[in-house]
C-alpha positions as CSV (number, residue, x, y, z in Angstrom):
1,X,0.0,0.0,0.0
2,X,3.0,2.2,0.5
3,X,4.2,1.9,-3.1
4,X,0.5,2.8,-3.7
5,X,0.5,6.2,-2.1
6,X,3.9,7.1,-4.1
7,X,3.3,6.1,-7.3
8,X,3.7,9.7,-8.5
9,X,6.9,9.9,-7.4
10,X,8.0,6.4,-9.3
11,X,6.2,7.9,-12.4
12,X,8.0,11.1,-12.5
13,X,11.3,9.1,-12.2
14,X,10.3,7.3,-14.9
15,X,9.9,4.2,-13.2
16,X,6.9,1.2,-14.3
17,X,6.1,-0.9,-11.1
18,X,4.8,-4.4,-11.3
19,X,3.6,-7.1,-8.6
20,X,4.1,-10.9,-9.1
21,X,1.9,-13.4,-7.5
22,X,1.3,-17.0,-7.3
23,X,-2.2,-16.5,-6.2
24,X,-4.9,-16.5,-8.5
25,X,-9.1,-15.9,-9.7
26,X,-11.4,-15.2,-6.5
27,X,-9.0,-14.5,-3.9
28,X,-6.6,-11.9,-6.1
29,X,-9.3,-10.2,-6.9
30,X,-10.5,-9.8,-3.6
31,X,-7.1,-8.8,-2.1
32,X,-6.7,-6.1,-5.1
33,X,-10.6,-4.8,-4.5
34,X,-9.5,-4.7,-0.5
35,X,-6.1,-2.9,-1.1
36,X,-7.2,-0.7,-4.1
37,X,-3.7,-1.3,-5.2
38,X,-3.7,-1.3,-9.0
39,X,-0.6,-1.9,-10.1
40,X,0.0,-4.6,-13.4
41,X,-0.1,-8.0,-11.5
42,X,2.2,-11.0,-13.0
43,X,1.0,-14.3,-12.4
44,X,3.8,-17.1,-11.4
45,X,1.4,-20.0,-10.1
46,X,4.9,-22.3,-10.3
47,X,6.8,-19.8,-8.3
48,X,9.6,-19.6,-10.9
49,X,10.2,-16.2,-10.5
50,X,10.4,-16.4,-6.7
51,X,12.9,-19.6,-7.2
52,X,14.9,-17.7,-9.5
53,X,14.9,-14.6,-7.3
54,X,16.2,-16.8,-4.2
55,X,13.0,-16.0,-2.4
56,X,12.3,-18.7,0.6
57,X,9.5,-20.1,2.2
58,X,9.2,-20.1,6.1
59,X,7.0,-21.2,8.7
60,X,9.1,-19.4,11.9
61,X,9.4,-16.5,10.4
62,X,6.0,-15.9,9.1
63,X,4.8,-16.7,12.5
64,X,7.0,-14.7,14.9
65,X,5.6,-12.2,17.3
66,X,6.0,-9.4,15.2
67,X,3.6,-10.6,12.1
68,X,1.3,-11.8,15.2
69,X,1.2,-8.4,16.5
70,X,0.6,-6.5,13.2
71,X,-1.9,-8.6,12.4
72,X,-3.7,-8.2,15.7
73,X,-3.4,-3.8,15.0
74,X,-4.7,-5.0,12.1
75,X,-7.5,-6.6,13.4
76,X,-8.1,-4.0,16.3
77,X,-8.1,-1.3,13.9
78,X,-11.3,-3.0,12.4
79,X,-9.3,-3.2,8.9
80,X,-10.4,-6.9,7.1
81,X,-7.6,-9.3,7.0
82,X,-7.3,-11.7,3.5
83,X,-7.2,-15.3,3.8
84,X,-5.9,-15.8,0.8
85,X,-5.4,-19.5,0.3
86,X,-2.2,-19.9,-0.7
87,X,1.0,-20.7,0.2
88,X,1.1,-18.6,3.6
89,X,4.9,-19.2,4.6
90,X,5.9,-18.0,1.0
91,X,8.2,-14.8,2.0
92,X,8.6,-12.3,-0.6
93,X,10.8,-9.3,-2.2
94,X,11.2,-6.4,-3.6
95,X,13.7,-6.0,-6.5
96,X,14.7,-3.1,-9.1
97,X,15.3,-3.8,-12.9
98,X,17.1,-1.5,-14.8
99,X,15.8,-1.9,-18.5
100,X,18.7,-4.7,-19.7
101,X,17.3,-6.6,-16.5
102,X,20.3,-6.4,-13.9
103,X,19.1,-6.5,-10.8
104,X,19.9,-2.8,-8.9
105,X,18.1,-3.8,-5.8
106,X,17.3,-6.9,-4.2
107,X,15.3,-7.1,-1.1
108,X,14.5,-10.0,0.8
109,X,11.7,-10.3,3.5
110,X,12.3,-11.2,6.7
111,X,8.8,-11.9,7.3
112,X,5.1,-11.2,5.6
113,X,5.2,-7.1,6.9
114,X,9.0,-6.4,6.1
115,X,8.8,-4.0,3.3
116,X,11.0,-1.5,2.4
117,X,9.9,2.2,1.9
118,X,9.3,3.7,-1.0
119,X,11.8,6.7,-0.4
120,X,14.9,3.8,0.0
121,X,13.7,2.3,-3.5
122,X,13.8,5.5,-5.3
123,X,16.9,6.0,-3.6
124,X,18.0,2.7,-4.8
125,X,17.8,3.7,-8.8
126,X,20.9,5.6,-10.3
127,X,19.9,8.8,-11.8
128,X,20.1,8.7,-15.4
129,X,22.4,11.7,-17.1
């Protein structure tokens, strides 16, 4: 939802933003219609993109005190929480392409609400001269 809110700021800098998931029909449309996020969504049902990316699956660290507790603000905060039927110990990323596809950023999650902000991903990008 962050990258949401500063999507002028990735358009200005000339950047295109895309999500990948592995989830699909019903419950990705559900999650986009909560969110409101409506960024291009990639499909990778096989999770090739996440094996090729190095992103790992756990069960500890998707369950730690910390995703406990944000989803209990979450919860408190009367906001509606997605069961989205997946794979719920898949652990994501966030990663910059430049246009020849090298990898300028790579950013692993420690766990489901590790994100990085938007302002350190612009950051990330080398201005072009």
């Amino acid at each position: 939802m962050q990258l949401q809110s500063a999507r002028a700021e990735f358009q200005q800098a000339g950047i295109s933003i895309a999500l990948v998931t592995f989830e699909q029909g019903y419950l990705l449309e559900q999650w986009r219609e909560t969110t409101r996020i409506d960024f291009p969504i990639l499909l990778d049902p096989q999770k090739n993109l996440y094996r090729a990316f190095g992103l790992q699956r756990s069960i500890r660290r998707t369950w730690n005190l910390a995703t406990l507790w944000f989803y209990a603000r979450r919860l408190i905060r009367g906001e509606k929480l997605i069961a989205t039927g997946g794979d719920l110990h898949q652990l994501g990323g966030d990663f910059i392409l430049d246009r020849e596809g090298v990898v300028l950023l790579a950013y692993y999650s420690h766990d489901p609400t590790d994100r990085p902000h938007p302002k350190s991903l612009l950051q990330s990008i080398p201005l072009e001269s």
